[in-house]
N, C-alpha and C positions, 0 to 999 in steps of 0.2 A: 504494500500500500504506500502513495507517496504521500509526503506528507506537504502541507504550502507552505514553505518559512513564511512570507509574509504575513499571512494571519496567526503564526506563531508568535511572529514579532510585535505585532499590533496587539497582540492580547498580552504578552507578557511586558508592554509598555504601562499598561493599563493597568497594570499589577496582579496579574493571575502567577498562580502558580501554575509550575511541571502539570501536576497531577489535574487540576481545574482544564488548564488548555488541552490536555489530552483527552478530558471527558466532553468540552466542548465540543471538539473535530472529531471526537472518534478514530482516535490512532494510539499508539503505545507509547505508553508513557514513557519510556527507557527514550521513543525516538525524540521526542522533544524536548528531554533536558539537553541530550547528545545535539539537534539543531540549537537548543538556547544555546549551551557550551560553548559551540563552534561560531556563532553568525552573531550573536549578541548579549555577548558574556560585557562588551563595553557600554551597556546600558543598567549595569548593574545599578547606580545610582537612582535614576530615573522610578527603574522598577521597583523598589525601596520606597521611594517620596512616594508613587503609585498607590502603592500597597497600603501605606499608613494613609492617606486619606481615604482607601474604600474601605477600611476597617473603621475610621471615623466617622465616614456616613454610615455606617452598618450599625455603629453603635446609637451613633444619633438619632436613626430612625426605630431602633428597640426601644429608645427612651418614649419617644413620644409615646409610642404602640402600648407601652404596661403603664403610662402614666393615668390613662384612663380607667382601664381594668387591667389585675394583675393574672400571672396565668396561671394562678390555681382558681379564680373566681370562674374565668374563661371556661375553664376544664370543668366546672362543676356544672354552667349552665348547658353546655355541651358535650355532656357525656356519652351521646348515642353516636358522636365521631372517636372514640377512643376504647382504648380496651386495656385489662389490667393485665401486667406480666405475674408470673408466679413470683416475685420478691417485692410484688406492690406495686411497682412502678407502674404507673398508667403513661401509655404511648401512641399515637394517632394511630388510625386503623389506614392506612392505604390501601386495604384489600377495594376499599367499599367504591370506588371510582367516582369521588371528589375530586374536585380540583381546589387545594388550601392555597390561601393567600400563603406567602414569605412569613408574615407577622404572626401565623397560628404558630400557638408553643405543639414541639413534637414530641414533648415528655417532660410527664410532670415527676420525679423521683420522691419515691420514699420515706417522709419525714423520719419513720419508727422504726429506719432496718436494726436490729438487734436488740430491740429495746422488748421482745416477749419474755 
């Protein structure tokens, strides 16, 4: 399979990682660290400053999303989208063929694990 550098390059400018752009395109991961490595290993900076602001807006945008409801309230009024694992943990159900926004929580953990 060939791979595009260019839209390896345009995504890993943007601040994707190896493993993201390779789920992107749909190619092996191993080939596009090997293409970052080779063709734009010298935008190593760029990709850095990249990264730190889409992790900034990622967090930015979590904030607003639980400042109105948190996501155990979330989970409580929408329980027929989720299901309990055996250690308590409740986790969205993907079988059910939804489509969740980004901002639905995909697992609410355990407050009481050990605590029987």
């Amino acid at each position: 399979m060939c791979i595009n550098k260019n839209e390896v390059g345009k995504l890993y400018i943007t601040g994707y990682d190896a493993r993201q752009i390779s789920e992107i395109l749909c190619v092996n991961v191993e080939s596009v660290r090997k293409c970052i490595q080779r063709n734009y290993s010298h935008f190593r900076n760029r990709h850095q400053e990249a990264l730190r602001e889409r992790k900034d807006s990622i967090k930015a945008i979590n904030y607003e999303c639980n400042r109105f409801i948190s996501d155990k309230s979330f989970v409580q009024k929408n329980r027929s989208i989720y299901k309990t694992k055996e250690n308590g943990d409740i986790v969205l159900n993907e079988d059910l063929g939804y489509i969740f926004t980004a901002d639905t929580p995909r697992r609410l953990n355990n407050e009481f694990k050990g605590c029987y």
